[in-house]
N, C-alpha and C positions, 0 to 999 in steps of 0.2 A: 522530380527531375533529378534530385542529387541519387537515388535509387537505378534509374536508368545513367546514368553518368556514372554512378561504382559498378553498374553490373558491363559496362561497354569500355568498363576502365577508364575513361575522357571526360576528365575532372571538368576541364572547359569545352564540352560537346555543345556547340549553339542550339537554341533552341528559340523558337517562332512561335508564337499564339498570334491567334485570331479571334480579336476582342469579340465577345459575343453581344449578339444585338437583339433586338425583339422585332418582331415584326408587328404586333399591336394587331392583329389578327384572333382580338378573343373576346370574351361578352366585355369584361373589364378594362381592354383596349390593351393587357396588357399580359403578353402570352409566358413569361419569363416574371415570374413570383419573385425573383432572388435576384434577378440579372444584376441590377447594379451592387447586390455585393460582391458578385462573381467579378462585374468586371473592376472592381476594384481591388481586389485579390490578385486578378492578372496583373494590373499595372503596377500592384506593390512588388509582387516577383521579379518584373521586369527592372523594375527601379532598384529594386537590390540585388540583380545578376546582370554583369558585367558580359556574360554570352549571351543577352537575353533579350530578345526583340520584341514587338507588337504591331501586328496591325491594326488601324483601327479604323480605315477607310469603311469599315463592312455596314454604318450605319447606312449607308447610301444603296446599298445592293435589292436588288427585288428578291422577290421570294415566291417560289414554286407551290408549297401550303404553309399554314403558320408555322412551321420549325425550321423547312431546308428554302436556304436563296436558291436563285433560277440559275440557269446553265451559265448564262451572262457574269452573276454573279461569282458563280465558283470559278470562272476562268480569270476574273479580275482577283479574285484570292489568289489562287494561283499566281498569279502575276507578281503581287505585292509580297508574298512568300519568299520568292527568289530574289526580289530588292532587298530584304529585310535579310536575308542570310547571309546575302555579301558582303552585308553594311554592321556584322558583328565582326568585331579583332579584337579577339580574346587576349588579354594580358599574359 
């Protein structure tokens, strides 16, 4: 992020993730090997940038095959995307 924030010049450019989830769609119930480091990595970014958001509603979302949530889902990201970008005030 500090790469795209120097190359767009906007030191404090906000920036949204969407906590990644698994959907347990696999022989081992569990489709995402690494997920929780991933999502711990996200939350450590977020908790050290002050432009820096999270959603993390996405536990709750269905899913279309084991990788992509359903249509329902991404319109609820969507949703929680535009909450979370108004609700960063950059210093």
């Amino acid at each position: 992020m500090d790469l795209m924030r120097a190359a767009l010049r906007v030191d404090d450019l906000p920036v949204v993730i969407g906590r990644i989830s698994d959907s347990g769609e696999d022989k081992d119930g569990k489709v995402w090997n690494y997920g929780d480091a991933v999502r711990q990595a996200q939350q450590d970014f977020v908790d050290s940038d002050t432009a820096a958001a999270i959603v993390t509603e996405t536990d709750k979302y269905g899913y279309s095959d084991p990788y992509h949530y359903d249509t329902n889902g991404y319109i609820e990201l969507g949703k929680r995307f535009a909450e979370a970008i108004h609700s960063i005030r950059p210093e």
